[in-house]
ZALUMZA-997108 format. One record per residue (C-alpha): residue number from 1; residue in three letters; x, y, z. Coordinates in steps of 0.05 Angstrom, whole numbers. Example, Ala and Ser with C-alpha at 12.3 -4.5 7.8 and 13.67 -1.06 7.14 Angstrom:
! ZALUMZA-997108
[1, 'ala', [246, -90, 156]],
[2, 'ser', [273, -21, 143]],
END
This chain:
! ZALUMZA-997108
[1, 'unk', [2181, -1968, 1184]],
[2, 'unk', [2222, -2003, 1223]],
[3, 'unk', [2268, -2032, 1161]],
[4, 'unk', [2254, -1985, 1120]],
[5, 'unk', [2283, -1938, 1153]],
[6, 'unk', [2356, -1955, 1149]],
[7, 'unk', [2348, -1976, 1079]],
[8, 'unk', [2336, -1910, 1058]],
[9, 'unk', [2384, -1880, 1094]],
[10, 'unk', [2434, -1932, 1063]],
[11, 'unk', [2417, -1914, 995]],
[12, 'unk', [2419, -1836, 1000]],
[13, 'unk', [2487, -1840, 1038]],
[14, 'unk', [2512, -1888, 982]],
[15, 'unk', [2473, -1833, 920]],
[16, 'unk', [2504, -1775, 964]],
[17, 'unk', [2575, -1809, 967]],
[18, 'unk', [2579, -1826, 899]],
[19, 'unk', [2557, -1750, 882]],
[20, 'unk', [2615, -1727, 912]],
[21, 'unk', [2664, -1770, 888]],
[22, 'unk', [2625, -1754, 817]],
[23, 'unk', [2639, -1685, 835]],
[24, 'unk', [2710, -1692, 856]],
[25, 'unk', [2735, -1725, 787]],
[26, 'unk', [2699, -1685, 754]],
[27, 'unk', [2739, -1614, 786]],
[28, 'unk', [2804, -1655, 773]],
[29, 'unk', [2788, -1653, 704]],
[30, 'unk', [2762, -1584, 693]],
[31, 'unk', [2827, -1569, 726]],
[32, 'unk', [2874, -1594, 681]],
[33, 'unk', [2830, -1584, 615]],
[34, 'unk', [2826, -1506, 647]],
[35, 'unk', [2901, -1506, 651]],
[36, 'unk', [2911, -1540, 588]],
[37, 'unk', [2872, -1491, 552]],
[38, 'unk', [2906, -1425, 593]],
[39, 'unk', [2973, -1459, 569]],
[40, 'unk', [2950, -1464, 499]],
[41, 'unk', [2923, -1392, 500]],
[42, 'unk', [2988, -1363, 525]],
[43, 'unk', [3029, -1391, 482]],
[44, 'unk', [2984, -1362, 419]],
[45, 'unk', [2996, -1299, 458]],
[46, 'unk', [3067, -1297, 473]],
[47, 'unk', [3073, -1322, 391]],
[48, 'unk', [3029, -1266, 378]],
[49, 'unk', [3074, -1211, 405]],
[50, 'unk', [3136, -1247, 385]],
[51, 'unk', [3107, -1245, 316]],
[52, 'unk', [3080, -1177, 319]],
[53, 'unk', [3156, -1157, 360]],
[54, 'unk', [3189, -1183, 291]],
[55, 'unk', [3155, -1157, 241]],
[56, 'unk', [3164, -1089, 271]],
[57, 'unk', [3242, -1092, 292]],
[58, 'unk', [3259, -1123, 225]],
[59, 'unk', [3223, -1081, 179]],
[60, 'unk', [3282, -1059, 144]],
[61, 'unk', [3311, -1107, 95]],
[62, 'unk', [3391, -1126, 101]],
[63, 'unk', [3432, -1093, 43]],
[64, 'unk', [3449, -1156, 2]],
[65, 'unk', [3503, -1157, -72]],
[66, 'unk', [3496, -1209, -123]],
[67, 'unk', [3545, -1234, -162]],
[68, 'unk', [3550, -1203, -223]],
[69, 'unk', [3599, -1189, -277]],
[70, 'unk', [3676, -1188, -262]],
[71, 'unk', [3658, -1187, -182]],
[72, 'unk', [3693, -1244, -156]],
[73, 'unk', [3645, -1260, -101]],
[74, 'unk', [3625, -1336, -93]],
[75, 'unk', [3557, -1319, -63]],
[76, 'unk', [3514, -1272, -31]],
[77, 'unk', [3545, -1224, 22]],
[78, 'unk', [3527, -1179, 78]],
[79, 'unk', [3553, -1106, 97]],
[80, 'unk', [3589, -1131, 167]],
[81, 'unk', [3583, -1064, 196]],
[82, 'unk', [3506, -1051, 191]],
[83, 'unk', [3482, -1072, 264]],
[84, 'unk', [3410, -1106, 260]],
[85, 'unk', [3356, -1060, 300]],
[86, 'unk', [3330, -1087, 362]],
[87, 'unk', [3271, -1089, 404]],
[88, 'unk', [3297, -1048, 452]],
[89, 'unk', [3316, -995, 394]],
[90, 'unk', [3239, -996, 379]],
[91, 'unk', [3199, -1001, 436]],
[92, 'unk', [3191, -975, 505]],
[93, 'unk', [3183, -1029, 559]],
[94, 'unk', [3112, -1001, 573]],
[95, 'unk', [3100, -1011, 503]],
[96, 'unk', [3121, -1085, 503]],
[97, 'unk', [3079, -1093, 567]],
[98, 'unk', [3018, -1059, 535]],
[99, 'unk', [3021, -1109, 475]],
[100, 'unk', [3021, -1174, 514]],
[101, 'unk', [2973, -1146, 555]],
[102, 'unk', [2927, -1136, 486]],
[103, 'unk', [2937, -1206, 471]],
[104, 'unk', [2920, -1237, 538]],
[105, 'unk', [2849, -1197, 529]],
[106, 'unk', [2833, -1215, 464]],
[107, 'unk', [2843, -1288, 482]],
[108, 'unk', [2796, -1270, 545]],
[109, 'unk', [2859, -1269, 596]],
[110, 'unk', [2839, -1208, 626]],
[111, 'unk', [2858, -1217, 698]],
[112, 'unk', [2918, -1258, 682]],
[113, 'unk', [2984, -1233, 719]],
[114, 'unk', [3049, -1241, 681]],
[115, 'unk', [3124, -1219, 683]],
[116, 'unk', [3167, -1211, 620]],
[117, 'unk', [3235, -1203, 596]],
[118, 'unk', [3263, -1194, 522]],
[119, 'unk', [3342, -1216, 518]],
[120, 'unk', [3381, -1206, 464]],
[121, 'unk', [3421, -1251, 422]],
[122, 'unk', [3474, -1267, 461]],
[123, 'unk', [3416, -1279, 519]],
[124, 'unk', [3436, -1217, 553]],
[125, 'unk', [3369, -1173, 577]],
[126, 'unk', [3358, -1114, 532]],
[127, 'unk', [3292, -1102, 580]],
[128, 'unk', [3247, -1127, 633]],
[129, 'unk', [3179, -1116, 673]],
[130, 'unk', [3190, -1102, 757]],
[131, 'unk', [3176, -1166, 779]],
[132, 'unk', [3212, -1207, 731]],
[133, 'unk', [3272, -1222, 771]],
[134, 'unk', [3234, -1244, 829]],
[135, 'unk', [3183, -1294, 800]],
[136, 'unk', [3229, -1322, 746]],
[137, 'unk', [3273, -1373, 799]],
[138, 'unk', [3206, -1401, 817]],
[139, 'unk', [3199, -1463, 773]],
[140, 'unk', [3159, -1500, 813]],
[141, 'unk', [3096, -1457, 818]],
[142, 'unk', [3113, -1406, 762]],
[143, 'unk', [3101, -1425, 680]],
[144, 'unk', [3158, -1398, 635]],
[145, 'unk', [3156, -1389, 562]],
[146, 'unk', [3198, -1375, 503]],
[147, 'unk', [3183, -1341, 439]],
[148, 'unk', [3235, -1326, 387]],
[149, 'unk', [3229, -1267, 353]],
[150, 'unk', [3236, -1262, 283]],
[151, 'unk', [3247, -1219, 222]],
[152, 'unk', [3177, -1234, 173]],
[153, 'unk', [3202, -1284, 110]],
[154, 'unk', [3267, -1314, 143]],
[155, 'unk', [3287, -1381, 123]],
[156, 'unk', [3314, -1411, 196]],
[157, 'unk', [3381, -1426, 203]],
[158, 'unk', [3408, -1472, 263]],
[159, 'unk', [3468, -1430, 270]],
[160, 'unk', [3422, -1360, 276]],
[161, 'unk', [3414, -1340, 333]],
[162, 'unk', [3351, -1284, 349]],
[163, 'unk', [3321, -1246, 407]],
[164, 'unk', [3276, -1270, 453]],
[165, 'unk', [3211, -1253, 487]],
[166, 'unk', [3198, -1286, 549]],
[167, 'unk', [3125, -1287, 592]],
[168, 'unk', [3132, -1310, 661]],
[169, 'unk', [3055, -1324, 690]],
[170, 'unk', [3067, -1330, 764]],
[171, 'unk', [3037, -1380, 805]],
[172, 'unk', [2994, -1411, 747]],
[173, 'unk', [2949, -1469, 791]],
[174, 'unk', [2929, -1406, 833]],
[175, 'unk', [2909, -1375, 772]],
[176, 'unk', [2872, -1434, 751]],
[177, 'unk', [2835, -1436, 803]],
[178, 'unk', [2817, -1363, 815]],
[179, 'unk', [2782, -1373, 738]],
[180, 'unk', [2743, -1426, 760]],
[181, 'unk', [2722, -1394, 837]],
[182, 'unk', [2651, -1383, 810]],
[183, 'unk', [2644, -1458, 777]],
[184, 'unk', [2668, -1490, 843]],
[185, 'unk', [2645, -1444, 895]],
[186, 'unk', [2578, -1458, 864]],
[187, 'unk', [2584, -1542, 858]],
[188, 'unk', [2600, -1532, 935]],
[189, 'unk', [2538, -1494, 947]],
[190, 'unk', [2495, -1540, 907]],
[191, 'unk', [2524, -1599, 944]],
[192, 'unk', [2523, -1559, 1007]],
[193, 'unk', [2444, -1556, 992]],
[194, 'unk', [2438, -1632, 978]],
[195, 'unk', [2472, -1645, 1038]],
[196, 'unk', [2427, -1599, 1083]],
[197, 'unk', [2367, -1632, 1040]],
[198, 'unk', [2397, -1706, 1070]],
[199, 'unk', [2399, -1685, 1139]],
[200, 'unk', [2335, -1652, 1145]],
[201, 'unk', [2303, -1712, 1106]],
[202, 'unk', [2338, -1759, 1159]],
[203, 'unk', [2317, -1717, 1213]],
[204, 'unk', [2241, -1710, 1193]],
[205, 'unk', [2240, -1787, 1183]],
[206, 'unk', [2265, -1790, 1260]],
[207, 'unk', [2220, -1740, 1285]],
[208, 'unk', [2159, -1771, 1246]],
[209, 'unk', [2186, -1842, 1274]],
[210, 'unk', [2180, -1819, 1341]],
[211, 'unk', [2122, -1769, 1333]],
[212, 'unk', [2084, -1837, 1315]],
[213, 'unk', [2111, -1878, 1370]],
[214, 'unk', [2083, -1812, 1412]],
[215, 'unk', [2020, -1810, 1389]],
[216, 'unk', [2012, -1886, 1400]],
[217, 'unk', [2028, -1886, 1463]],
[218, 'unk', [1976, -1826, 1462]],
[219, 'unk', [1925, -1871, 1450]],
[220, 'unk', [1940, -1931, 1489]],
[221, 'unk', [1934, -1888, 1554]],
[222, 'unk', [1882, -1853, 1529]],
[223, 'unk', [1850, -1922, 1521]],
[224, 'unk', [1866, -1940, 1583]],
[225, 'unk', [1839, -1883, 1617]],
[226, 'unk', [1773, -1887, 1584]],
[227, 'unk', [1761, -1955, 1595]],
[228, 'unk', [1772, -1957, 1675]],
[229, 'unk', [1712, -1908, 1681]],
[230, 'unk', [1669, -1939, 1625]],
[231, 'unk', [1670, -2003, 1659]],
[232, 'unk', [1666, -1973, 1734]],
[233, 'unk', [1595, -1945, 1704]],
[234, 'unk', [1570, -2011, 1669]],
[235, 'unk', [1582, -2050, 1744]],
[236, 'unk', [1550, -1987, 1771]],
[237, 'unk', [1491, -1985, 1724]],
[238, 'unk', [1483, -2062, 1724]],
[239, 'unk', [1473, -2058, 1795]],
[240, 'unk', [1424, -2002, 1799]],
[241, 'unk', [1381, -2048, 1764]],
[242, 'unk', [1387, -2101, 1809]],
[243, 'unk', [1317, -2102, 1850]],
[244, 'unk', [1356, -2104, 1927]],
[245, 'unk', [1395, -2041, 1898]],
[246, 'unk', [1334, -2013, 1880]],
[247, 'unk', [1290, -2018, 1938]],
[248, 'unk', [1355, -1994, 1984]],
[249, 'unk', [1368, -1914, 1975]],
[250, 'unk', [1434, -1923, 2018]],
[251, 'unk', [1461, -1974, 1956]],
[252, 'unk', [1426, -1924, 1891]],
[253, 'unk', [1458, -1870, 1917]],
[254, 'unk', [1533, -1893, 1921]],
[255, 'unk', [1525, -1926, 1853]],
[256, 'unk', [1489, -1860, 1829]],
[257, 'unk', [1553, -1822, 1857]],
[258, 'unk', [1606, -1866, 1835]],
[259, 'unk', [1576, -1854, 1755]],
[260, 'unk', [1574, -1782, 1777]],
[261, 'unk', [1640, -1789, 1798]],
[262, 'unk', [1673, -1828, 1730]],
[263, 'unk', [1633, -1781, 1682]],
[264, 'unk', [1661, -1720, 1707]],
[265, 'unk', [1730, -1766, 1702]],
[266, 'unk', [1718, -1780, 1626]],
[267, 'unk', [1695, -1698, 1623]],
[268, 'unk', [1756, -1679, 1648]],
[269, 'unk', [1798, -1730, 1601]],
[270, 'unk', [1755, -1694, 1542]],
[271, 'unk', [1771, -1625, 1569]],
[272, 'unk', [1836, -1644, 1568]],
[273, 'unk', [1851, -1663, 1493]],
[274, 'unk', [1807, -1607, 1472]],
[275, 'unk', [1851, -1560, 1509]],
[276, 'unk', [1921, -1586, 1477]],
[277, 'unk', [1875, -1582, 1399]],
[278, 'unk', [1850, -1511, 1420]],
[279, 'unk', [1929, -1504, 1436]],
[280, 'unk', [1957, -1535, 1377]],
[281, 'unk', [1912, -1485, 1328]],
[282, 'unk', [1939, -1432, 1368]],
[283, 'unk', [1870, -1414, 1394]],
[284, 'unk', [1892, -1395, 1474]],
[285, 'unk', [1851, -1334, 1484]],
[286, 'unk', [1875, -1303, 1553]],
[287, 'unk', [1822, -1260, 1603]],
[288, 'unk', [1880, -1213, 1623]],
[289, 'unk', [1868, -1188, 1698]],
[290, 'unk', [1910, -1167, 1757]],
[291, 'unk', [1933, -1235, 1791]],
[292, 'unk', [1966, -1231, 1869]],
[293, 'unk', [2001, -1301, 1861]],
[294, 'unk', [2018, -1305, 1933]],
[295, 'unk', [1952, -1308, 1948]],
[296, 'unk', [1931, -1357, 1888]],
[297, 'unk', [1982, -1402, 1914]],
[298, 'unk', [1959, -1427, 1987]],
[299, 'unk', [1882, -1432, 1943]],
[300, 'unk', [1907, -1481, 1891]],
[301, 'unk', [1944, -1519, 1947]],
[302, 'unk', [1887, -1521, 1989]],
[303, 'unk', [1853, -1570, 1934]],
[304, 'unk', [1907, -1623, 1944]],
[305, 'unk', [1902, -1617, 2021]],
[306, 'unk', [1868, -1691, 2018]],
[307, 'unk', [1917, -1719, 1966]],
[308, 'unk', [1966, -1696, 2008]],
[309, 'unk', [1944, -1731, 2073]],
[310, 'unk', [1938, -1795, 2033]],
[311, 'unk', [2002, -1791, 2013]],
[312, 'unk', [2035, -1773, 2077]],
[313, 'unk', [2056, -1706, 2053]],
[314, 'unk', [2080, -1635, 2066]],
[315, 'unk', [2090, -1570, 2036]],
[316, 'unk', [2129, -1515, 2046]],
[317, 'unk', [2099, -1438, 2022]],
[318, 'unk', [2154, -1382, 2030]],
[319, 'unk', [2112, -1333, 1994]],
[320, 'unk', [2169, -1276, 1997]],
[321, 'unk', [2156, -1230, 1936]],
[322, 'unk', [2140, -1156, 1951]],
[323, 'unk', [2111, -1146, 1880]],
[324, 'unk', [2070, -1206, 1872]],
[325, 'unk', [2023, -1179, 1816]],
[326, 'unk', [2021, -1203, 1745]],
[327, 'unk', [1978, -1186, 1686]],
[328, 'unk', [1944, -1262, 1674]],
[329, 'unk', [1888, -1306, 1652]],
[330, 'unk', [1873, -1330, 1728]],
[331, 'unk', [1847, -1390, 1699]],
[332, 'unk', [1902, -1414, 1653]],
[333, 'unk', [1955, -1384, 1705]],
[334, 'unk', [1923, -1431, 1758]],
[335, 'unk', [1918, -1491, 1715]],
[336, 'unk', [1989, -1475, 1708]],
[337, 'unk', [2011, -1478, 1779]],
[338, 'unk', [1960, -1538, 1790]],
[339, 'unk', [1996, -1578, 1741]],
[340, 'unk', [2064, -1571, 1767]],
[341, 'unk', [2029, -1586, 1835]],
[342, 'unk', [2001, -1651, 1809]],
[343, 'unk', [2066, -1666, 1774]],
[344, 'unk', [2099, -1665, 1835]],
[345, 'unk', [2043, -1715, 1874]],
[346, 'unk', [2041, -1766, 1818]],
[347, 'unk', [2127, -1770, 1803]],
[348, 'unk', [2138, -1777, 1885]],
[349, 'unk', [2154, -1832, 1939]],
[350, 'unk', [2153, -1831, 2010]],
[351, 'unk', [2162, -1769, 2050]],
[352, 'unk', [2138, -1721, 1997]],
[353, 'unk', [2164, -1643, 2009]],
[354, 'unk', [2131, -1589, 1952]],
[355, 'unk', [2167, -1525, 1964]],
[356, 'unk', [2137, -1458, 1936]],
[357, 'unk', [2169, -1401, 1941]],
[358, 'unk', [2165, -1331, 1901]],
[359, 'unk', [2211, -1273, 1901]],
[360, 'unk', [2206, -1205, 1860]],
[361, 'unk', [2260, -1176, 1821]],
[362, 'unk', [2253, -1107, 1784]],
[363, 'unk', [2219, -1140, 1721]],
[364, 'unk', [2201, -1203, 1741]],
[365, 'unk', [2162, -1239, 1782]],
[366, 'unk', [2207, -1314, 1803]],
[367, 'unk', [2162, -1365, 1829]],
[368, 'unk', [2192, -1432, 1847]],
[369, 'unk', [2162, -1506, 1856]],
[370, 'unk', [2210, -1564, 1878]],
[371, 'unk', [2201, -1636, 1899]],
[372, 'unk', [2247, -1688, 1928]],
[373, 'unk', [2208, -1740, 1882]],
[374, 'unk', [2238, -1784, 1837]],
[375, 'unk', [2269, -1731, 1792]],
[376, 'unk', [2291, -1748, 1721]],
[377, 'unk', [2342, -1764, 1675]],
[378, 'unk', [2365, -1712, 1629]],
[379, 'unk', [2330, -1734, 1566]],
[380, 'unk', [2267, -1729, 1609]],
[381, 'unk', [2292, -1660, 1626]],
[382, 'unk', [2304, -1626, 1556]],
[383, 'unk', [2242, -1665, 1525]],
[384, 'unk', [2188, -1653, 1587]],
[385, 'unk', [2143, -1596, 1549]],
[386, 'unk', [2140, -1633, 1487]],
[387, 'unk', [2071, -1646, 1466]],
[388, 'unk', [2046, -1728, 1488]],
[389, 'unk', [2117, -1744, 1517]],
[390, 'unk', [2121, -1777, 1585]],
[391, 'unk', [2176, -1786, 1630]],
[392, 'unk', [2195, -1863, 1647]],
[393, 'unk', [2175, -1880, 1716]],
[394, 'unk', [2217, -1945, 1726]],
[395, 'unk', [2184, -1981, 1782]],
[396, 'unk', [2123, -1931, 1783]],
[397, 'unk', [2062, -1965, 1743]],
[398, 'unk', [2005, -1923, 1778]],
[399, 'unk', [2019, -1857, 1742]],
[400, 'unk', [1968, -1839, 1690]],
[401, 'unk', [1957, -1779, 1643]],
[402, 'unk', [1973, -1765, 1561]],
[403, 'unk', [2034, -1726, 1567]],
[404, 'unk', [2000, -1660, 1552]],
[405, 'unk', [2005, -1625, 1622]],
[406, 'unk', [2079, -1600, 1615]],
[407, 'unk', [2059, -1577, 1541]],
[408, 'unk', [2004, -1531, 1573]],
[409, 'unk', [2042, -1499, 1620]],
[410, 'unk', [2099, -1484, 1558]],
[411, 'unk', [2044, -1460, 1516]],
[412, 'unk', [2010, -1419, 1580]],
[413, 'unk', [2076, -1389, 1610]],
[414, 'unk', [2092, -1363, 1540]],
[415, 'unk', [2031, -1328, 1534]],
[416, 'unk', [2038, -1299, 1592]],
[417, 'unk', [2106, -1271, 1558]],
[418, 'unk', [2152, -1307, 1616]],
[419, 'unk', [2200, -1360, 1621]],
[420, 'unk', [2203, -1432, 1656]],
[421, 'unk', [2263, -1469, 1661]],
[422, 'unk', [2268, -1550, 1705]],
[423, 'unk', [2329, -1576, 1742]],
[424, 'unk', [2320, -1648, 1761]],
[425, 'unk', [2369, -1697, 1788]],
[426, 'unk', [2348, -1770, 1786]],
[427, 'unk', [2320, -1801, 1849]],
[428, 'unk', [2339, -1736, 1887]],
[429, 'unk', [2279, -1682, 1861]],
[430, 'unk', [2249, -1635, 1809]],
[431, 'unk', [2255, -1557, 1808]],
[432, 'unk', [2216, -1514, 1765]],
[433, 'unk', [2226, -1443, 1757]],
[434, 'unk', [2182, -1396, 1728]],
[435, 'unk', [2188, -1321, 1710]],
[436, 'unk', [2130, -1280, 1695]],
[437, 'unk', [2134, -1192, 1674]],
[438, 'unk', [2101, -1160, 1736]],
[439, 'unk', [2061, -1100, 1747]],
[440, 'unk', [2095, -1044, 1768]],
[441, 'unk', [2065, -1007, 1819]],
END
């Protein structure tokens, strides 16, 4: 798992990298075939009315003599004075607007913007749209186009000079992109996805790494602690039937006691991993009853009184809450408080102090357990009620257990609808403060 591990993080990073760089060319093109083809469909539009603008304006066809006879004329001749209509003669601006507008939606240009202007032929404006003036010095982000306009069957002569249609589409890359918003907003989601699909992968593969290393440390102190008593009661029963042993009641009894004494060790190892499977299935069935904690308390502490004494220690009870009753399970809730007791005997050095102390607000009943043990580091402190996880101990080999105790008093303290929250500073102490909904009187 080990080398595995990084490998296949390598190779997704290196799939996901090249995805986006996939994905990146590929937007740079649809970008410029997109604006290619917008360019290409204006222009069939702005020929389209320019067309259409010509045929309409130059309906009428220009009074032209032949030669004929005794006319001494060397060629074909216009009437001077007949003025050629113009576009402005025949349409309404709105009208001009209207028919570029019909073009830009048959080519599927709905929601394209535009500006336009028709000058005459000496380039002079015979008409233009509102904004025309303002987007048409803007050459940088504006696209301009020009579109003669001319009679129908006219043979084009360099020196003729015609009116003009011109279609200003202001900023055009804008444009180009607001067409494609749906195509790229949903690449970005889709990578978005893969992305999120990466770093949960990555983060499963960490959690199951060290879910494993867990649960193998699980079961090397649960090896350990099984095997201490299962050999105490092999020396104990191989010496019960020893004759001497035998024959002396003084000697059968202490062996009798001491496997008394390791199987209800082993039974209490059992009841232990039982409770955190009966815990893990969600199976914590509570026998709700009216609980006075402050006087639960100086009970639970009276079963480490001996512990204590060995280890040279005191305790401090400042039992201050005036509503002191919870609805609880007094088992569970006792367990509860036992294990933060016991948690503060095993982490501890010298001159052990255990502080309890409860205090009553409106909702809530506070109660409090610190220690000036050996505290821990703030890893230990966000990870403490994870299921199987121990705290280091550094120097301290003699602590035993499976990591489950903190878990039970998570699991136990939320069923009891409260809160718990730990301060601990590193060789300094441990503080654990618990809220639990109280009864009100």
């Amino acid at each position: 798992m080990k080398r595995i591990f990084p490998v296949i993080v390598v190779l997704i990073s290196l799939s996901l990298l090249g995805l986006i760089v996939l994905q990146v060319s590929w937007f740079q093109n649809l970008l410029e075939l997109t604006k290619t083809q917008l360019n290409s469909k204006i222009n069939d539009a702005g020929f389209s009315v320019a067309t259409d603008l010509g045929k309409a304006t130059h309906s009428t066809q220009l009074l032209r003599l032949n030669r004929r006879g005794i006319l001494p004329l060397h060629s074909e001749f216009q009437f001077p004075f007949l003025k050629a209509p113009t576009v402005e003669d025949k349409f309404t601006p709105n009208e001009v607007n209207d028919k570029i507008r019909k073009a830009f939606n048959r080519l599927n240009l709905n929601k394209l913007k535009f500006e336009y202007a028709v000058t005459n032929t000496n380039d002079d404006y015979e008409m233009m749209s509102n904004g025309y003036e303002r987007e048409f010095w803007d050459t940088i982000n504006n696209r301009r186009g020009y579109y003669a306009i001319l009679p129908e069957n006219i043979d084009i002569d360099n020196n003729v000079v015609f009116e003009k249609l011109i279609i200003i589409v202001p900023n055009i890359q804008k444009q180009v992109w607001q067409s494609l918003r749906w195509i790229i907003t949903g690449a970005i989601a889709f990578m978005l996805i893969i992305i999120a699909a990466f770093y949960v992968t990555v983060k499963t593969l960490l959690n199951q790494k060290k879910l494993s290393q867990i649960k193998s440390d699980f079961i090397n102190n649960m090896t350990h602690e099984f095997k201490t008593p299962i050999a105490t009661i092999s020396l104990a029963v191989d010496a019960l039937r020893n004759e001497k042993v035998q024959n002396d009641k003084e000697k059968s009894a202490y062996f009798t006691k001491i496997i008394k004494e390791e199987n209800s060790r082993m039974n209490k190892h059992v009841e232990t991993i039982l409770q955190a499977a009966f815990m893990e299935k969600q199976e914590l069935n509570l026998n709700l009853t009216i609980i006075h904690v402050n006087e639960m308390v100086p009970q639970i502490m009276n079963n480490y009184e001996l512990q204590l004494k060995d280890k040279g220690a005191t305790f401090q009870l400042l039992l201050n809450a005036k509503n002191d009753k919870i609805n609880g399970d007094e088992v569970h809730f006792s367990n509860l408080l036992s294990n933060l007791i016991d948690n503060a005997i095993k982490y501890s050095t010298e001159n052990l102090l255990i502080k309890i102390s409860t205090h009553s607000t409106r909702n809530y009943l506070v109660i409090r357990v610190e220690d000036n043990g050996i505290g821990m580091s703030k890893e230990s402190t966000k990870r403490i009620f994870e299921k199987f996880y121990r705290a280091h101990t550094g120097n301290l080999h003699n602590v035993k257990g499976f990591g489950l105790g903190m878990s039970y008093v998570k699991t136990v303290i939320d069923a009891h609808k409260g809160r718990i929250s730990v301060e601990s500073v590193l060789g300094k102490g441990t503080a654990f403060t618990l809220e639990v909904p109280v009864v009100q009187d």
